[in-house]
C-alpha positions as a Python dict, from the first residue, in 0.01 Angstrom:
ca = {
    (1, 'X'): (0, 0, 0),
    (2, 'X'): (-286, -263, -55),
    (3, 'X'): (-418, -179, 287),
    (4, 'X'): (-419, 202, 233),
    (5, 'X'): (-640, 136, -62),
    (6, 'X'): (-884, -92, 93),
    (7, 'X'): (-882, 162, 412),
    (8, 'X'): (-962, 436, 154),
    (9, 'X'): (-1237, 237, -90),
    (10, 'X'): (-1393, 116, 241),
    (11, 'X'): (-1411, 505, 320),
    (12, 'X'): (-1557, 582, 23),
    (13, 'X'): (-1825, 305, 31),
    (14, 'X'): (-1916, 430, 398),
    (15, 'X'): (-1958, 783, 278),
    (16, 'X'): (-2176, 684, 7),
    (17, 'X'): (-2415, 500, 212),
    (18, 'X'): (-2488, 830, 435),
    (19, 'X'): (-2488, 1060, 93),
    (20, 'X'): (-2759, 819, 18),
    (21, 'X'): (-2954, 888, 328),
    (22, 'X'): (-3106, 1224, 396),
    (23, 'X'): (-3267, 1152, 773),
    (24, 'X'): (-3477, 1463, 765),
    (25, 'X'): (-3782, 1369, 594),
    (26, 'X'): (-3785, 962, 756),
    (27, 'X'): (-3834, 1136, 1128),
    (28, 'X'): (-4141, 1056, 1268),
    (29, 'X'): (-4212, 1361, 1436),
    (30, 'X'): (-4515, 1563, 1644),
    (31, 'X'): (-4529, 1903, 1698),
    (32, 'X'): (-4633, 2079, 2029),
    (33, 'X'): (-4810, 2391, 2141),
    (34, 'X'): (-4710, 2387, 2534),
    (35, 'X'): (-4761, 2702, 2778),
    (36, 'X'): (-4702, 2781, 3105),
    (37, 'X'): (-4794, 3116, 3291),
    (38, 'X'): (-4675, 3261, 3601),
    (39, 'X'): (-4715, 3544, 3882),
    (40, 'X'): (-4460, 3783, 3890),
    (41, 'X'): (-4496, 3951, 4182),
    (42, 'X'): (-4289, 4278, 4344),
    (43, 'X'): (-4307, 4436, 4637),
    (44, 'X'): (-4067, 4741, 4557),
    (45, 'X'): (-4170, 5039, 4344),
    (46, 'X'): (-4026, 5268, 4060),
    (47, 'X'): (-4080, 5636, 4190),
    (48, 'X'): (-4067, 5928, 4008),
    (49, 'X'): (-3969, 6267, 4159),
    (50, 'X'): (-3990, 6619, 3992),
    (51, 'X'): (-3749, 6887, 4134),
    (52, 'X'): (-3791, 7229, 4039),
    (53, 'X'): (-3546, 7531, 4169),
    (54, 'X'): (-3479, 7851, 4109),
    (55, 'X'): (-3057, 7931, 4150),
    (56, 'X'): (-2847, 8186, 4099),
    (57, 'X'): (-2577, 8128, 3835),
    (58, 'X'): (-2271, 8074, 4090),
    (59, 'X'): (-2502, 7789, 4255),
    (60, 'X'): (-2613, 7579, 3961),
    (61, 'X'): (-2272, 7357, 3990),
    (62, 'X'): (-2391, 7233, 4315),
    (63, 'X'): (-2713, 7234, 4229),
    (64, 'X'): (-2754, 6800, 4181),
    (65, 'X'): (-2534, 6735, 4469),
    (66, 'X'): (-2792, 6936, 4657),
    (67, 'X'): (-3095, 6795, 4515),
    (68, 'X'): (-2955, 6434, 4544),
    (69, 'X'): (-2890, 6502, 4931),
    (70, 'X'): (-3294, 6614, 4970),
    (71, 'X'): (-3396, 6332, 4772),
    (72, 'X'): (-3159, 6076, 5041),
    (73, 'X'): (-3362, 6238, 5309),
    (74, 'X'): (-3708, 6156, 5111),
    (75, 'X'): (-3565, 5786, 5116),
    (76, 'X'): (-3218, 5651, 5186),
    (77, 'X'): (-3292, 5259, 5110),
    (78, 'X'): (-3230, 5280, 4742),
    (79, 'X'): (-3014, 5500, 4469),
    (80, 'X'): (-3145, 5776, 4348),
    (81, 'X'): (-3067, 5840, 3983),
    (82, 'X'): (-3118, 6184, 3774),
    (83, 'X'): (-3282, 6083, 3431),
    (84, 'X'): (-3326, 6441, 3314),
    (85, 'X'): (-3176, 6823, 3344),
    (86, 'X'): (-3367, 7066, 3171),
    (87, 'X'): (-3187, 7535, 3284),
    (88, 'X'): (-3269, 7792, 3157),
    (89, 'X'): (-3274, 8157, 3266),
    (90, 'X'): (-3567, 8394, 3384),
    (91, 'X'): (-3625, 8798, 3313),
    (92, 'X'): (-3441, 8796, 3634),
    (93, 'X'): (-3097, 8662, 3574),
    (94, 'X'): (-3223, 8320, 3786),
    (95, 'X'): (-3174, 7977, 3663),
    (96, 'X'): (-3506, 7779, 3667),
    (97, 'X'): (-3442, 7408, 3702),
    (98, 'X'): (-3628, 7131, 3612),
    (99, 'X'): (-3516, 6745, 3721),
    (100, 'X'): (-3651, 6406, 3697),
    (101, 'X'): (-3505, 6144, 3926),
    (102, 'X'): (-3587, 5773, 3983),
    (103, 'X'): (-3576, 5532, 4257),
    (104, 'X'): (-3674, 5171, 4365),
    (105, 'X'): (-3820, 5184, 4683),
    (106, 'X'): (-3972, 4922, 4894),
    (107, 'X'): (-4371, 4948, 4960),
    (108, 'X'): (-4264, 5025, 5295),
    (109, 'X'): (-4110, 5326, 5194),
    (110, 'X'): (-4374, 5483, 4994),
    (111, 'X'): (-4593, 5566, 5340),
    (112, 'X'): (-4633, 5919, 5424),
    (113, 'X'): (-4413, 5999, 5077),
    (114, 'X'): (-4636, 6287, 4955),
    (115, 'X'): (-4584, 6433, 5305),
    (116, 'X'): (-4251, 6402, 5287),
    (117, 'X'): (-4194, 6546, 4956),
    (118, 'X'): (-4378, 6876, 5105),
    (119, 'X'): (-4085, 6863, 5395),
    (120, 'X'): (-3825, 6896, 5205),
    (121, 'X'): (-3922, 7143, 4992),
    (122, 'X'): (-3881, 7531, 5067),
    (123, 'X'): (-3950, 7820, 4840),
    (124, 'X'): (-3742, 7834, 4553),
    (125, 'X'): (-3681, 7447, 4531),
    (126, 'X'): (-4002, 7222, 4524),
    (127, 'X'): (-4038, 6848, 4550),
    (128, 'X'): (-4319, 6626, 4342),
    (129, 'X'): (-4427, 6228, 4337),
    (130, 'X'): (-4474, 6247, 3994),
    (131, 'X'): (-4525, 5880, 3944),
    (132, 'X'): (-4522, 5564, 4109),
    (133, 'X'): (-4508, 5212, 3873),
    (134, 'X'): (-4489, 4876, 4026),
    (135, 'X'): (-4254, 4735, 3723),
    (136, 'X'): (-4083, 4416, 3846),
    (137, 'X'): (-3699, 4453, 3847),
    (138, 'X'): (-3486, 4279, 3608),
    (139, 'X'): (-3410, 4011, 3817),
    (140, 'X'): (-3721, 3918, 3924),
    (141, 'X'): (-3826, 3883, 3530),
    (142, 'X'): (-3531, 3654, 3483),
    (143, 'X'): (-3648, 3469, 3731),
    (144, 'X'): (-3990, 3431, 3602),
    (145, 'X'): (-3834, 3354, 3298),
    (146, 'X'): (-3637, 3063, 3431),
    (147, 'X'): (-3897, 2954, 3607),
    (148, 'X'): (-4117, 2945, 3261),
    (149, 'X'): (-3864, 2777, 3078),
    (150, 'X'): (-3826, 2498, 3351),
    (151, 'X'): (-4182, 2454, 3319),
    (152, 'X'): (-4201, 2403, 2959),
    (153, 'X'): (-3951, 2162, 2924),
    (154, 'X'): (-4110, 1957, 3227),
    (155, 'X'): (-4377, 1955, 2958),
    (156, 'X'): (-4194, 1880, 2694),
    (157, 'X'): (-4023, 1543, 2900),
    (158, 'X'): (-4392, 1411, 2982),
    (159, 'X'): (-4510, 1413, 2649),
    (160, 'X'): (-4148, 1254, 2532),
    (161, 'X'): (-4219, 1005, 2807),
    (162, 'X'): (-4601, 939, 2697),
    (163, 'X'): (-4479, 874, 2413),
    (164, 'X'): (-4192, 627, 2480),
    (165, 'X'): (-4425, 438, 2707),
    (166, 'X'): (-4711, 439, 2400),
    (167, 'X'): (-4405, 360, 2129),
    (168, 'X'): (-4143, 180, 2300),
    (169, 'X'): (-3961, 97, 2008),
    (170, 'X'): (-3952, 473, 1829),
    (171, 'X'): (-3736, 605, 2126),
    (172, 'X'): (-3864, 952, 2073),
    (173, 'X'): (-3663, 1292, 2155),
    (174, 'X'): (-3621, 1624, 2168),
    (175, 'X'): (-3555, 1767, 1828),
    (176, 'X'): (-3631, 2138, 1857),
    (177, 'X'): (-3816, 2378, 2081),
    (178, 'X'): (-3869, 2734, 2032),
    (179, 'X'): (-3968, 3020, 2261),
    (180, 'X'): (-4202, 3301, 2218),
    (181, 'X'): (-4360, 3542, 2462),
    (182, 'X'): (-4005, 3567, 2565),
    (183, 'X'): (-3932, 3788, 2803),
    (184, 'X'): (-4230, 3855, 2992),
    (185, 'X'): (-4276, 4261, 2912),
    (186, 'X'): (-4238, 4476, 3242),
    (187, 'X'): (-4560, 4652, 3196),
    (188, 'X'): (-4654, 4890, 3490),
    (189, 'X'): (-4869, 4658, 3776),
    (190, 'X'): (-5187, 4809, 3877),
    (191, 'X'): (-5299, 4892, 4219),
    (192, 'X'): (-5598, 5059, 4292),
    (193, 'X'): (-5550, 5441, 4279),
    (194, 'X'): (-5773, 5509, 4603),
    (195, 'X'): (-5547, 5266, 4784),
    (196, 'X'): (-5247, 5417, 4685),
    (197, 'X'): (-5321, 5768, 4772),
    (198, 'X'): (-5390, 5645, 5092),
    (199, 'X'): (-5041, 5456, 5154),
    (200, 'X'): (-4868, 5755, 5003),
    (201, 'X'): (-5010, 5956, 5265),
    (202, 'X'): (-5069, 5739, 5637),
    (203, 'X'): (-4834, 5548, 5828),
    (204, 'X'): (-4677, 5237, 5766),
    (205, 'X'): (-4859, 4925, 5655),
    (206, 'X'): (-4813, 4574, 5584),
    (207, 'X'): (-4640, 4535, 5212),
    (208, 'X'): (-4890, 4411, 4955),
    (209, 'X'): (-4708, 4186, 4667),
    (210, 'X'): (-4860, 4339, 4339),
    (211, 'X'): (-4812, 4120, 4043),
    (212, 'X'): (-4880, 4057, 3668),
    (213, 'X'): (-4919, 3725, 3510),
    (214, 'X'): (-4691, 3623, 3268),
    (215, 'X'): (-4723, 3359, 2980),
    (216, 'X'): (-4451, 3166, 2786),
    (217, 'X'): (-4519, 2975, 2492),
    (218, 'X'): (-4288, 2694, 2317),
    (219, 'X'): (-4329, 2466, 2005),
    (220, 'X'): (-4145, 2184, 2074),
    (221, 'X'): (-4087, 1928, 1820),
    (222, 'X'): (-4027, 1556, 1918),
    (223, 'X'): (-3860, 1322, 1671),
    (224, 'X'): (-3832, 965, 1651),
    (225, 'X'): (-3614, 813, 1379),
    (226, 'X'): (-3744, 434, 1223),
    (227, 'X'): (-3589, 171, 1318),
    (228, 'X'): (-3510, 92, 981),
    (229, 'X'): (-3308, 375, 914),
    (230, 'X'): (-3113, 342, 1238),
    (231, 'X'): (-3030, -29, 1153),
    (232, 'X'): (-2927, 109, 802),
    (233, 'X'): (-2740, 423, 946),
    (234, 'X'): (-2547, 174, 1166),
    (235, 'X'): (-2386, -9, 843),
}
């Protein structure tokens, strides 16, 4: 019984040494601005087709199937998704279509695409490049975004390390570091419109990587606790 209630007081004079000690406001700490920027680059493109067809009303069920087979002959080296499907009917009785669809496609694939479009189409169904955007895919923004983040804590270790060389004693950390500028935003990449027009409509070339720089900023927060405290934390 004795020993339970030394065990127990010796509990409660342990507890009241840390209630005594709020370790927050005895950090020595310095706070960081640290950036790092990056290329993303992509060599693939987001392409926009417009579809417009005139059906009659027994043909509009195979109406997508149909377009999606055209658009497989425009390129077959991605998916072609529909994003929109606007009918509706003429004076004549004829259902006048109207369809979006997107693709990724290579730079290689975007030679001669104009051209192509113009191939496909036939009266009463018409095919359009309404757009081309060199976005970067998801992946490669996540890994830009790794790559960022591996930066910035690279950072973050040197100046811990400066600082432990500088302060041997404080034994400084990392107490905190927050991201902004997180994720890079897939804005549209330029490339000059003249150029384009001209790859759109020749043969082949060589793919150009287009690319958009992308910045990451962290404040990181390095603590160091006194010596003091530690020895007194360690009672």
């Amino acid at each position: 019984m004795k020993r339970i209630l030394l065990l127990c007081l010796g509990l409660l004079v342990s507890l009241s040494v840390w209630a005594d000690i709020d370790p927050g406001p005895l950090l020595n700490k310095v706070t960081l601005q640290l950036q790092s920027e990056k290329w993303i680059t992509t060599q693939t493109a987001l392409v926009y087709v417009g579809v417009n067809a005139a059906v009659t009303d027994q043909g509009i069920g195979n109406v997508q199937a149909n377009v999606l087979g055209k658009l497989k002959q425009l390129s077959d080296k991605a998916e072609w998704h529909v994003l929109s499907f606007y009918r509706q009917q003429d004076q004549s009785g004829l259902e006048n279509i109207r369809m979006t669809a997107q693709a990724r496609l290579p730079q290689s694939e975007l030679s001669g695409l104009r051209n192509k479009a113009k191939a496909i189409s036939k009266p009463g169904e018409t095919y359009t490049i309404d757009n081309v955007q060199f976005v970067p895919s998801d992946e490669e923004i996540q890994q830009a975004n790794t790559l960022l983040r591996n930066d910035l804590y690279m950072q973050a270790k040197s100046e811990i390390d400066a600082l432990n060389k500088i302060y041997p004693n404080q034994k400084y950390y990392l107490y905190s570091i927050d991201f902004t500028g997180y994720p890079p935003s897939p804005a549209p990449m330029a490339m000059n419109a003249m150029v384009m027009e001209k790859t759109m409509a020749s043969a082949p070339a060589a793919p150009v990587p287009v690319g958009n720089k992308a910045r990451l900023t962290a404040t990181v927060v390095i603590a160091s606790m006194p010596d003091v405290v530690l020895q007194k934390l360690g009672q």
